[in-house]
C-alpha positions as CSV (number, residue, x, y, z in Angstrom):
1,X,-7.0,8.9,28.4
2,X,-9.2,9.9,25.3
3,X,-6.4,12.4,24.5
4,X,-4.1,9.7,24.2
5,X,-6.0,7.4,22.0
6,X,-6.7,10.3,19.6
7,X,-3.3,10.9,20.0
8,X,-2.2,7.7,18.6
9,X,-4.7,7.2,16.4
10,X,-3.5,10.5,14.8
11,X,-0.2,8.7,14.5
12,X,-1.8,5.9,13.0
13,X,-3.4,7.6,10.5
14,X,-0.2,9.7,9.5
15,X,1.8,6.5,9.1
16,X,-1.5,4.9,6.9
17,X,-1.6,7.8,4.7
18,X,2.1,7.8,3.9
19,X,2.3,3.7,3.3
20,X,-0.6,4.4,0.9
21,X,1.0,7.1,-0.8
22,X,4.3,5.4,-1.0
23,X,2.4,2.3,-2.3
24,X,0.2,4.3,-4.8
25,X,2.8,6.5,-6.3
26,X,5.2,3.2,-6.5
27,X,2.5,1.6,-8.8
28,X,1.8,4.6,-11.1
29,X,5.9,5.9,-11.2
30,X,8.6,3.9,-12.9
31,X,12.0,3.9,-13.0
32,X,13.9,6.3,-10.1
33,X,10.9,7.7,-9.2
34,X,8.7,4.4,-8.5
35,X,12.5,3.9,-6.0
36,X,12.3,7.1,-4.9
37,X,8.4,6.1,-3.7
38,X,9.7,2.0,-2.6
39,X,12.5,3.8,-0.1
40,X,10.8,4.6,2.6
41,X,8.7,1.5,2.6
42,X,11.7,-0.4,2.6
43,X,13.2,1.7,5.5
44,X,10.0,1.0,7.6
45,X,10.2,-2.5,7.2
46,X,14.3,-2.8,8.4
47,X,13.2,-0.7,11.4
48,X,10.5,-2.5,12.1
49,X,12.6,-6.0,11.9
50,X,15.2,-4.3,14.3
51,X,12.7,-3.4,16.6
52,X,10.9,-7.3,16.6
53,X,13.8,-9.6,15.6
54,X,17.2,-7.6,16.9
55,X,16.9,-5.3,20.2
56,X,13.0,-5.6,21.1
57,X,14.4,-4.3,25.0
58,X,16.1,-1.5,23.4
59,X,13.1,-0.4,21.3
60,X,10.4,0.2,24.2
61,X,9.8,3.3,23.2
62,X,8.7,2.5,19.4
63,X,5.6,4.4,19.0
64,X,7.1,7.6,19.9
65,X,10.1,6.6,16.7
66,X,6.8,6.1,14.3
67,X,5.2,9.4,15.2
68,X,8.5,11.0,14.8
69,X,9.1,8.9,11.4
70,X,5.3,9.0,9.8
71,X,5.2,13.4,10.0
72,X,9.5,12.8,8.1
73,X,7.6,10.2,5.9
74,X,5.2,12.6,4.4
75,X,7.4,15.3,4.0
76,X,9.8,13.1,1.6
77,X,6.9,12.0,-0.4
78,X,5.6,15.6,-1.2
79,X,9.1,16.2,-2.0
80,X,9.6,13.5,-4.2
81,X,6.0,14.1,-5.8
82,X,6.9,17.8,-6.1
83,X,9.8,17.1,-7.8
84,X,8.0,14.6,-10.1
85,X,5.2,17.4,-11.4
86,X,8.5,19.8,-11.3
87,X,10.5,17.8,-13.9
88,X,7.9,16.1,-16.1
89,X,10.7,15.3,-19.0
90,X,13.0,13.6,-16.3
91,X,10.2,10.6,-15.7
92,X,8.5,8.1,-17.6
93,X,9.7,5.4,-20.1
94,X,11.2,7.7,-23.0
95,X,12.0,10.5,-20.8
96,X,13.6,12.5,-23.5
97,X,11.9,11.1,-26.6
98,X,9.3,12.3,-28.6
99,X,6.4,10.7,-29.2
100,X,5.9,8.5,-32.5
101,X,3.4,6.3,-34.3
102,X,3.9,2.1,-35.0
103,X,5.5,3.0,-37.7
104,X,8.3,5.2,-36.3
105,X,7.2,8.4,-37.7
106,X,7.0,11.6,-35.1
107,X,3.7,12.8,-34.4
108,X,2.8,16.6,-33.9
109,X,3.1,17.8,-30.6
């Protein structure tokens, strides 16, 4: 029986971890990337409707879905967040535009 609780408290913890990175890296990113961070969240959420609201007897088996899903979750977000340190010039509001003073003149990189 304990290795079941650690079991899903291992679960729990993956699925924790990957909410707050989702949550933390939507805050800091904008643009695609702060979507690219939302998506999962929002993909959670729709499953988790379907399992309460639409076909609770066909979803008995829902924590064995979120251990499958939290380990899928935290793989996307260290490929997003790879891809994010990858491509610095792709993110950010003026992606592509150098940096200038008030007055419109370009500073010196």
């Amino acid at each position: 029986m304990l290795l079941i609780d650690l079991f899903v408290m291992f679960v729990l913890v993956l699925v924790l971890a990957a909410l707050g990175l989702s949550a933390w890296y939507a805050l800091r990113w904008s643009g695609r990337w702060r979507v690219a961070a939302v998506l999962p969240v929002l993909f959670l959420v729709g499953w988790a409707l379907s399992v309460v609201l639409g076909w609770p007897m066909e979803h008995t088996l829902w924590p064995f879905e979120l251990m499958l899903w939290g380990p899928l979750w935290l793989a996307y977000i260290a490929v997003v967040r790879y891809r994010y340190e990858r491509w610095p010039e792709q993110h950010g509001p003026a992606a592509g535009v150098r940096a200038s003073d008030a007055t419109g003149r370009e500073l010196a990189e």
